[in-house]
C-alpha positions as CSV (number, residue, x, y, z in Angstrom):
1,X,4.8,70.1,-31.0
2,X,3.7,66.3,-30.8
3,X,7.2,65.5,-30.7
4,X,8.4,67.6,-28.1
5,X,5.6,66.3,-25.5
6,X,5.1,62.4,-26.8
7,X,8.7,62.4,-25.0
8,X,8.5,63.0,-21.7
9,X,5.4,60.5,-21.9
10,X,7.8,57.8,-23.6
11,X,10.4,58.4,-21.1
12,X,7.9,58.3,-17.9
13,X,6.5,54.8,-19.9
14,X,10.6,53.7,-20.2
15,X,11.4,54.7,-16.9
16,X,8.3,52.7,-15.4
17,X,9.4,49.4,-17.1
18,X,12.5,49.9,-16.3
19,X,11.9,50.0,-12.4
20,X,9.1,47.2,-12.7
21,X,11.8,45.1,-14.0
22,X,14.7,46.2,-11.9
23,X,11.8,45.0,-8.9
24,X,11.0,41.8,-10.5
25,X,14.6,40.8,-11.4
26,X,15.6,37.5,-9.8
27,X,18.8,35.6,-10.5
28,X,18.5,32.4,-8.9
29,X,22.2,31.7,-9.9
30,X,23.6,34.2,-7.2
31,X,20.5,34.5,-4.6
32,X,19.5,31.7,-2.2
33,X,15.6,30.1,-2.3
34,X,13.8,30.9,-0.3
35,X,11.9,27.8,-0.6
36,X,11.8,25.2,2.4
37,X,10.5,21.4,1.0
38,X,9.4,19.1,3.6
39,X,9.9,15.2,3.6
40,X,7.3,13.1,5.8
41,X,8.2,9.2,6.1
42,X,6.0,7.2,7.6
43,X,7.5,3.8,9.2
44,X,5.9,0.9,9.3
45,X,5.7,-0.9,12.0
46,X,6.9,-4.6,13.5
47,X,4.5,-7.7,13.8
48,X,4.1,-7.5,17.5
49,X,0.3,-9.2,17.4
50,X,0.1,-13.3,15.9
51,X,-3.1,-14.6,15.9
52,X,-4.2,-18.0,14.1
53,X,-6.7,-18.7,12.0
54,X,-8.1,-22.1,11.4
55,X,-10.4,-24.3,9.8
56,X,-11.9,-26.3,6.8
57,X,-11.4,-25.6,3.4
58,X,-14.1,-27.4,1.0
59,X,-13.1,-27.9,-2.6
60,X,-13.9,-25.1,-4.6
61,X,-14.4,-23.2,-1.2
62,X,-13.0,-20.3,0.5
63,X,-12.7,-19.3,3.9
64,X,-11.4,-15.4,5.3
65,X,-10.5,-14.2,8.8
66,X,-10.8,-10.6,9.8
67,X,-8.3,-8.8,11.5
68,X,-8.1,-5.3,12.9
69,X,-4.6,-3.3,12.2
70,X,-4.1,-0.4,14.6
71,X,-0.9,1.3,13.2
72,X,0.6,1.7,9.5
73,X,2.8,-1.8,9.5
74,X,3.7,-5.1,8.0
75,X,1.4,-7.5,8.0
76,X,2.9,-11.2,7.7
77,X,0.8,-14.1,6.5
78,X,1.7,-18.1,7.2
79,X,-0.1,-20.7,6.1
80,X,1.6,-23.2,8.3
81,X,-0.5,-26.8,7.5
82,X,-3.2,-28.0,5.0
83,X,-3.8,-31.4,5.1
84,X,-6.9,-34.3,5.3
85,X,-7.8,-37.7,3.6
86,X,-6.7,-37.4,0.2
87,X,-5.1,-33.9,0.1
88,X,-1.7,-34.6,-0.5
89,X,1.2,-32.6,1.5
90,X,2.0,-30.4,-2.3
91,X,-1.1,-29.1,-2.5
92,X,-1.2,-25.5,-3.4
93,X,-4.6,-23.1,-1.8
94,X,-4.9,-19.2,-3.0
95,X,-3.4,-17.3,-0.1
96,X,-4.6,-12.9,0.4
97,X,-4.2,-9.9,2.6
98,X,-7.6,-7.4,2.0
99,X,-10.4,-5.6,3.3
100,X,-13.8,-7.0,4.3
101,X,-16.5,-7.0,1.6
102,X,-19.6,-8.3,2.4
103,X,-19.4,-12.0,2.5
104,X,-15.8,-12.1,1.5
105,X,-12.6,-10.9,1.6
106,X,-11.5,-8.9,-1.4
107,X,-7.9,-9.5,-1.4
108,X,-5.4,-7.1,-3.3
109,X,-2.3,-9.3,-2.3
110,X,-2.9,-13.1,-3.4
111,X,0.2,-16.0,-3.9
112,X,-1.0,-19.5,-4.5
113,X,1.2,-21.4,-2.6
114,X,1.9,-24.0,-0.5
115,X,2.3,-24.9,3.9
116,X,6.2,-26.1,2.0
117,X,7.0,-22.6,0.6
118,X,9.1,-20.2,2.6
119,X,7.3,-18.5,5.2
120,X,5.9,-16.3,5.3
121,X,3.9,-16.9,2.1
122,X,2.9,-13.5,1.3
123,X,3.5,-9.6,3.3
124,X,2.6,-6.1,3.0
125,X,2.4,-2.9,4.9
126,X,-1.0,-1.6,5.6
127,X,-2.7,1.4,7.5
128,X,-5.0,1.2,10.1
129,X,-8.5,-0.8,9.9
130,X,-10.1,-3.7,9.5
131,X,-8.4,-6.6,7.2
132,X,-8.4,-9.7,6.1
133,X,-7.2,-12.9,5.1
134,X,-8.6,-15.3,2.4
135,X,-7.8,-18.6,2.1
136,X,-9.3,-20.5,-1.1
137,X,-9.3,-24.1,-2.9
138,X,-7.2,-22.7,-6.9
139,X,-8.6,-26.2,-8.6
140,X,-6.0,-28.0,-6.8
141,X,-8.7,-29.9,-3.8
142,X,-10.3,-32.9,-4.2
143,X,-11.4,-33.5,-0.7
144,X,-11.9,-30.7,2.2
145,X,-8.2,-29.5,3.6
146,X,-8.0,-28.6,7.3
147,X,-5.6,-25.7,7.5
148,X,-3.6,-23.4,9.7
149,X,-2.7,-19.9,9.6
150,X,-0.9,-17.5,11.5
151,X,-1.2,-14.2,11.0
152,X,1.3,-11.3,12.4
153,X,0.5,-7.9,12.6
154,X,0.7,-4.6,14.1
């Protein structure tokens, strides 16, 4: 008697898996997705602001100029001149692109170059806020350096 009623059960239990599969069958093979991705680029903008930064550089000094960035962009930096009595024309100063931090300038993009490299010295597309460049004396001064930068952003 067991036997003759555990069967409709089993087949009730079969036929229940059976339609819970048929439901959840997918072949992604033969059906389309129905899943959309979306791709967000952000362009950076042109220089369209220059603005120069000047001053005196003391040997084993450094000197940083804040700047204010109002769109996601590239930020050009060129030190055009550093010269004075007894700096000669090769001399090579730290050159960065950064973020105010307290007294300084906590640069994340630094070159040590030269007002002879190609110009500019060092770039980088930034966000909006407030920036800055650092200039600084890498060992290379032996008397203070007068320099001038220009500085082209968004």
């Amino acid at each position: 008697m067991r036997a003759t009623n555990a069967a409709p059960g089993a087949m009730l239990a079969m036929l229940s898996v059976l339609v819970f599969n048929g439901a959840c069958s997918h072949n992604s093979a033969t059906e389309p997705s129905n899943t959309t991705t979306t791709t967000t680029t952000t362009t950076a903008a042109a220089p369209t602001i220059s603005e120069s930064f000047t001053g005196t550089l003391t040997v084993g000094g450094f000197k940083f100029y804040t700047f204010n960035i109002a769109a996601n962009g590239t930020v050009n930096v060129t030190l055009n001149s550093v010269a004075g009595t007894g700096v000669p024309s090769t001399v090579q100063v730290g050159l960065g692109i950064g973020q105010p931090s307290g007294i300084d300038c906590a640069a994340t993009t630094t070159v040590t170059t030269g007002a002879a490299f190609a110009k500019p010295q060092t770039t980088g597309v930034f966000g909006p806020g407030l920036f800055c460049v650092r200039i600084s004396d890498v060992g290379n001064l032996f008397a203070p350096a007068a320099f001038n930068i220009t500085i082209a952003h968004p």
